[in-house]
C-alpha positions in Angstrom: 11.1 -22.3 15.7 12.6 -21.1 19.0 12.9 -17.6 17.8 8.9 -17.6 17.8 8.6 -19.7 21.2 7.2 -17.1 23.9 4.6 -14.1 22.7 5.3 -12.6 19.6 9.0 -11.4 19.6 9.1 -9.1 16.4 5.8 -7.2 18.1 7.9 -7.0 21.0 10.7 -5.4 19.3 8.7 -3.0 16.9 6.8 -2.0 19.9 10.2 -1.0 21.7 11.7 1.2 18.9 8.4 3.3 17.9 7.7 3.4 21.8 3.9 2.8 20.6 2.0 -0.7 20.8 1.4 -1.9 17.2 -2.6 -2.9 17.2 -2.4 -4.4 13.9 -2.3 -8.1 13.7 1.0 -9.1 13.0 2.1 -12.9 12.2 5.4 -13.9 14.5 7.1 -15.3 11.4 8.9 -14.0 8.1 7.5 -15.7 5.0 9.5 -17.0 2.3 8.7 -16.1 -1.0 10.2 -18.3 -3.5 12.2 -16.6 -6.7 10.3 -17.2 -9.4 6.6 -16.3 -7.3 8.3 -12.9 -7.4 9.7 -12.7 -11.1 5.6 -13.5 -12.2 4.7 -10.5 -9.8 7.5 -7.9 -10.8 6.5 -9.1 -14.7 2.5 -7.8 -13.9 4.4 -5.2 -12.5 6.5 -3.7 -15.0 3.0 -3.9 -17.4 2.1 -1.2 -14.7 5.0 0.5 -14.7 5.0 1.0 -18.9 2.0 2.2 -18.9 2.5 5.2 -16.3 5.8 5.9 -17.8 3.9 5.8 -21.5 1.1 8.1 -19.7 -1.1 5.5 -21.6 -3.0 4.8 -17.9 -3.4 8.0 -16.1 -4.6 9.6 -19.7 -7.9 6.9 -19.1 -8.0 7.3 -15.2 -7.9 11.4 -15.6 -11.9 10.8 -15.7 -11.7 9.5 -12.1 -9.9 12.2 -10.3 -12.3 15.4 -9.9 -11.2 19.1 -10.7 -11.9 20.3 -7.2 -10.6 17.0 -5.7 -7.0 17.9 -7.7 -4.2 19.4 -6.0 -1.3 21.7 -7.6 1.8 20.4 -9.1 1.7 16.7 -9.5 4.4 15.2 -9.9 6.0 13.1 -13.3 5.3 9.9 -11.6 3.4 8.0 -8.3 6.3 8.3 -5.5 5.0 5.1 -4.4 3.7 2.1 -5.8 1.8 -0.4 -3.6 0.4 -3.8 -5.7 -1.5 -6.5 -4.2 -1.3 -10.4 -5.3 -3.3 -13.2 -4.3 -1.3 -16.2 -3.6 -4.0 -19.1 -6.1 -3.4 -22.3 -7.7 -3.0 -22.8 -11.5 -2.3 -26.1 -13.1 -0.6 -27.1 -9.7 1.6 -24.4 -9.3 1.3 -21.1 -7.0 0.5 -18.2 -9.1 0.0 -14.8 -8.6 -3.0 -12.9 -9.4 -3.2 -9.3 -9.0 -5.9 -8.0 -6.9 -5.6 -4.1 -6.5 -3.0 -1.3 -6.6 -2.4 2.6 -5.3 0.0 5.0 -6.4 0.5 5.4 -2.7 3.0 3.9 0.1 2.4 1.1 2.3 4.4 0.7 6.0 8.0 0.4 4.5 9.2 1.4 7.9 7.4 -1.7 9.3 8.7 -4.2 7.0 12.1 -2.9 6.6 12.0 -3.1 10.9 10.8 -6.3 10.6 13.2 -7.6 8.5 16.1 -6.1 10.1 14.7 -8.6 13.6 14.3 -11.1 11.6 17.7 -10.5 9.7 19.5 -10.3 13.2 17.7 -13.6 14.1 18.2 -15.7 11.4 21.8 -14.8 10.4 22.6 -18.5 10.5 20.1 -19.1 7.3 22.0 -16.9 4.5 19.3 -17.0 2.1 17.4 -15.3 4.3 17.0 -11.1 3.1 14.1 -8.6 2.9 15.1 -7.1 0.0 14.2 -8.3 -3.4 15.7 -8.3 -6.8 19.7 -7.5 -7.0 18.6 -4.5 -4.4 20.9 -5.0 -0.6 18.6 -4.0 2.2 21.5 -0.9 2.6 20.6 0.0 -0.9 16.6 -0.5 -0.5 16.9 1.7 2.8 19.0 4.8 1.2 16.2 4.4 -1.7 13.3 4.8 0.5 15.1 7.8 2.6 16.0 9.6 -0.9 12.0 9.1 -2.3 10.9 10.5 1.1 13.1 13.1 1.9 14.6 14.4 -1.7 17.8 15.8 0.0 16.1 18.1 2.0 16.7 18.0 6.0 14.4 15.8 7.9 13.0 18.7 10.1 11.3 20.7 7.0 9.9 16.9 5.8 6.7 15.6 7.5 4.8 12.8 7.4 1.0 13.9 6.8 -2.2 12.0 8.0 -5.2 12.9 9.5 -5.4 12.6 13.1 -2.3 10.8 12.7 -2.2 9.5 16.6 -5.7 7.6 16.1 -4.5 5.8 13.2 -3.8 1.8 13.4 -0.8 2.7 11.6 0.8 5.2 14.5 3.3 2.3 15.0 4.4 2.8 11.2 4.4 6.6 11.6 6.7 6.3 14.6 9.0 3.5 12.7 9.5 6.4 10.0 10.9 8.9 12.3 13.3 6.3 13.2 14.6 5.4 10.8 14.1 9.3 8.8 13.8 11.4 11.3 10.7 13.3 10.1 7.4 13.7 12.3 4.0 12.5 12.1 1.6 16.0 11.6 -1.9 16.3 11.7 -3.4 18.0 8.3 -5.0 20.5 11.1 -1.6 21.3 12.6 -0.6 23.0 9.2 -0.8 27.3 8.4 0.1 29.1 4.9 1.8 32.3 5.1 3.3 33.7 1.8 3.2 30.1 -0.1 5.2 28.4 2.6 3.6 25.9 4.6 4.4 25.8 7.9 4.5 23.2 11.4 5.4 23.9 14.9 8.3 21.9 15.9 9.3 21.8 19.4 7.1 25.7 19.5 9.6 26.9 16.5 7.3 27.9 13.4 9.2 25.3 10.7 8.8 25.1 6.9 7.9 22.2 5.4 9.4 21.6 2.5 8.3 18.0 1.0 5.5 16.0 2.7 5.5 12.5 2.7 2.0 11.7 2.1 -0.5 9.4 4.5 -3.5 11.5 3.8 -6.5 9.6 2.0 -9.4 12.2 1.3 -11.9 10.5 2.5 -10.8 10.4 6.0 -11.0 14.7 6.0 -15.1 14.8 6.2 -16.3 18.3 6.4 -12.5 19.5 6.5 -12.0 18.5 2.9 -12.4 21.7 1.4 -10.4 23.5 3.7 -7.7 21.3 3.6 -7.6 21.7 0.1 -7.5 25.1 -0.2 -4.9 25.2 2.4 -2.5 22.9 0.4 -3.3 24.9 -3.0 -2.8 28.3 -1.5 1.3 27.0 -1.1 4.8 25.5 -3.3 5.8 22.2 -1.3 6.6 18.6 -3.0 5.1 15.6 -2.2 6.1 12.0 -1.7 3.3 10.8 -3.2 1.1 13.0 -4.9 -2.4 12.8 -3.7 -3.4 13.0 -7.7 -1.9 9.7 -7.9 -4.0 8.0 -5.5 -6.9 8.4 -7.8 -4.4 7.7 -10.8 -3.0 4.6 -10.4 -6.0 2.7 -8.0 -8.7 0.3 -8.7 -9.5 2.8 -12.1 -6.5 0.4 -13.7 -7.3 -2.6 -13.2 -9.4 -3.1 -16.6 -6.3 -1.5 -18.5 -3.7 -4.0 -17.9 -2.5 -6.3 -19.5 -1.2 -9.4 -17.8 -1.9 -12.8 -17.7 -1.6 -12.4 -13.8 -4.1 -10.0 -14.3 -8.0 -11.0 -13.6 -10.6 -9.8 -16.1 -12.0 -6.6 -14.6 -14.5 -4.2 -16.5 -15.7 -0.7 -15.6 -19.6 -1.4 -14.3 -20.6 2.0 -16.7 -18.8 0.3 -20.0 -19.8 -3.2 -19.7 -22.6 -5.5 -20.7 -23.1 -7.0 -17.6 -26.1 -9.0 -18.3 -23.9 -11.3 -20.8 -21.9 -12.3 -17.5 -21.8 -15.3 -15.4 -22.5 -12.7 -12.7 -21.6 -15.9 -9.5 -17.9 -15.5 -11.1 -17.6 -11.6 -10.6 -17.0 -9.4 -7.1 -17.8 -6.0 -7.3 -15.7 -3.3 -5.7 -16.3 0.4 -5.3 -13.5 2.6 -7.0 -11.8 4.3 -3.9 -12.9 2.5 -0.9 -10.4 -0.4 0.3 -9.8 -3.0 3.2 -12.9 -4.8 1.6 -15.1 -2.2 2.3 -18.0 -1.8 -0.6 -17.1 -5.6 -2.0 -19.6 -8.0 -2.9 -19.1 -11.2 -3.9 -21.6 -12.8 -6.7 -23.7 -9.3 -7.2 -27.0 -10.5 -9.0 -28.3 -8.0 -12.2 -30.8 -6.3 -9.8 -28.3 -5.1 -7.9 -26.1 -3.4 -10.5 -28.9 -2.2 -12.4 -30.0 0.0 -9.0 -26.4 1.5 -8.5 -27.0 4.7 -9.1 -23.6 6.0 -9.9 -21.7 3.1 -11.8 -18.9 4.9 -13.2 -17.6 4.5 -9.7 -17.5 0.7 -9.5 -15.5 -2.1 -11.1 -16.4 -5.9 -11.5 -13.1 -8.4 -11.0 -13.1 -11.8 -11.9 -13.3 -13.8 -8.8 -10.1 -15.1 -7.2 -10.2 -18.1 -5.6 -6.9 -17.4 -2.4 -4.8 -21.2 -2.4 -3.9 -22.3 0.8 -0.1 -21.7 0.2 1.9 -21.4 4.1 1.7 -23.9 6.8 1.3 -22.9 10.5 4.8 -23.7 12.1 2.5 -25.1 15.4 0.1 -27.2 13.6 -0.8 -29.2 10.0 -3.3 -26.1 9.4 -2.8 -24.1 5.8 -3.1 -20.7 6.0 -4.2 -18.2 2.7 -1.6 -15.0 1.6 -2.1 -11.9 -0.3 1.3 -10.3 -0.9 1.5 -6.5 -1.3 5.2 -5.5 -3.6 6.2 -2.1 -2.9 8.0 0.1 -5.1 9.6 3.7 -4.2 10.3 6.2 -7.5 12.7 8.8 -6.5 12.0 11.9 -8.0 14.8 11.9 -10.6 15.0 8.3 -11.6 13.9 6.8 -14.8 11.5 4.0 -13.2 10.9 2.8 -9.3 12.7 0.4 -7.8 11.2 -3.1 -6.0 11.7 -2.4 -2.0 10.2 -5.1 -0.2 6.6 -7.5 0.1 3.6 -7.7 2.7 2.6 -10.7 3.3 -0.6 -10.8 4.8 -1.8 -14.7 6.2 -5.2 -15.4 7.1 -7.4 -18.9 7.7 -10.8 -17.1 6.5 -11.8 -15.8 3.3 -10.4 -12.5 3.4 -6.9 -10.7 4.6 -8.7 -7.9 6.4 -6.8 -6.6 9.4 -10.0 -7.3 11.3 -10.6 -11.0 10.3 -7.3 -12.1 11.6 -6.3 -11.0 15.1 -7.0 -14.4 16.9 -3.9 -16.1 16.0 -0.4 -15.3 16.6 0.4 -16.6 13.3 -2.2 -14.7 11.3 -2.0 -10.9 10.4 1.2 -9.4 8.5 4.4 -10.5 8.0 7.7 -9.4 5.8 8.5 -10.9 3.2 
């Protein structure tokens, strides 16, 4: 454990190639994920995957994405994929159990920086490597580059948020021009002239052609509507659709069929009155980081939601304490994240990298788990 003996070495180092502090809590340790923990998560994956490539899912979760919410020209397929797993216990063996998903990306910047530290630290332990599957981390990072920029030049690319330098994930924004070379613009920052979009870089007026996409709707308020119009008024492609964040989300979960998969039922289809009600959480559609969740909802409650097509109930998962704290006998609780990227032309996505996320509470919320050094996210 020297690697990890003063501070928190990989913060140090992320910190000093984005040239921005990383605020998020992030564990000073890589996790090991054994083998076949990953096959049982890329086999609830590729039930995922079938059924977008089938159209079998977004057909049913078309109901969930409204007309004026929609934006031109979606694309064949989610750019990303992002697909949380509990780490719980079954029969005495670690299982996975899939807790949400988004047709969205995650901070592949951060982990594949990460891993590249940890890579450099650890090149003593061979079967140490970031990258999963029969994918080299050279191959994963040329994947990621070709999903996000599409052979286009890295100055008509940008990275898209809202108010992207107040974000907790700046660090990840700045990681990406790094490594891609595109910059972080505010939704704001954007004007339309003759169905171009355009950016000011360095005060030259720049086209963008392909946006790799950070921007939730929610986050827009009151600029919503404007922002839509803006990006319906132009011809630019996407790295992530904003369609599919509505497509492949929360909406799924009662479609799939896994045995990794918990039993979830849409609140507006289900007779919830026949449940045990202490074995259920309900979660709002589109909100995440645990916001909206509540754990053992009672019928009164349900019965005085007044719009329940926009909630789910999920069978409870109960999170097995699964990695040991290097500096003590405590056990801590994960909930790994697998990311895909989809390149535009390829047949089906391919697995990049996982998010580990530790805590020593109940939930993995960024949050709940900055008073440890050892808590907070980690590579995989």
């Amino acid at each position: 454990n020297n690697i990890y003996a003063k501070n928190n070495p990989v913060r140090t180092y992320l910190e000093l190639v984005a040239g921005e502090k990383v605020f998020t809590p992030t564990a000073k340790m890589p996790v090991y994920v054994p083998a076949d923990f990953i096959d049982k998560m890329l086999s609830c994956s590729e039930e995922i995957i079938e059924s977008i490539k089938s159209g079998y899912l977004q057909n049913i979760t078309q109901r969930f994405l409204k007309d004026e919410q929609s934006i031109n020209s979606i694309s064949d397929h989610p750019s990303f994929l992002s697909i949380d797993f509990a780490v719980t216990e079954k029969n005495e063996q670690l299982t996975p159990e899939l807790v949400e998903l988004q047709g969205f990306p995650s901070v592949f910047a951060y982990l594949m920086s990460s891993g590249d530290f940890y890579h450099g630290q650890l090149e003593s332990d061979l079967s140490y490597d970031w990258s999963i599957q029969d994918i080299d981390k050279y191959d994963a990072y040329v994947t990621v580059k070709e999903t996000i920029l599409n052979g286009h030049p890295p100055e008509n690319v940008i990275l898209l948020d809202y108010l992207p330098e107040q974000q907790t994930t700046l660090f990840d924004f700045k990681l990406t021009r790094s490594l891609f070379g595109i910059e972080s613009i505010c939704v704001t920052q954007l004007t339309a002239e003759d169905g171009t979009l355009y950016y000011n870089k360095d005060d030259v007026k720049t086209p963008v052609h392909r946006i790799y996409n950070r921007l939730v709707h929610s986050d827009l308020g009151d600029k919503l509507q404007d922002t839509l119009d803006l990006l319906n008024s132009v011809e630019v492609e996407w790295a992530a659709h904003p369609d599919w964040y509505y497509l492949v989300s929360k909406p799924a979960l009662p479609l799939i069929e896994s045995p990794y998969n918990p039993e979830a039922f849409y609140l507006d289809r289900v007779n919830f009155k026949n449940l045990d009600l202490n074995d259920y959480v309900l979660k709002p559609l589109f909100d995440y980081s645990g916001n909206g969740v509540t754990l053992s909802p009672d019928v009164s409650l349900l019965d005085s939601i007044p719009d329940p097509e926009n909630y789910i109930i999920q069978k409870k998962i109960d999170y097995a304490p699964c990695v040991k704290s290097p500096d003590s006998n405590q056990m801590f609780k994960a909930e790994i994240r697998l990311l895909y990227a989809w390149p535009d032309n390829d047949e089906a996505p391919i697995p990049i990298c996982l998010l580990v996320r530790l805590t020593d509470g109940d939930t993995v919320t960024a949050s709940k788990n900055n008073h440890s050094e050892w808590l907070g996210g980690a590579v995989g």
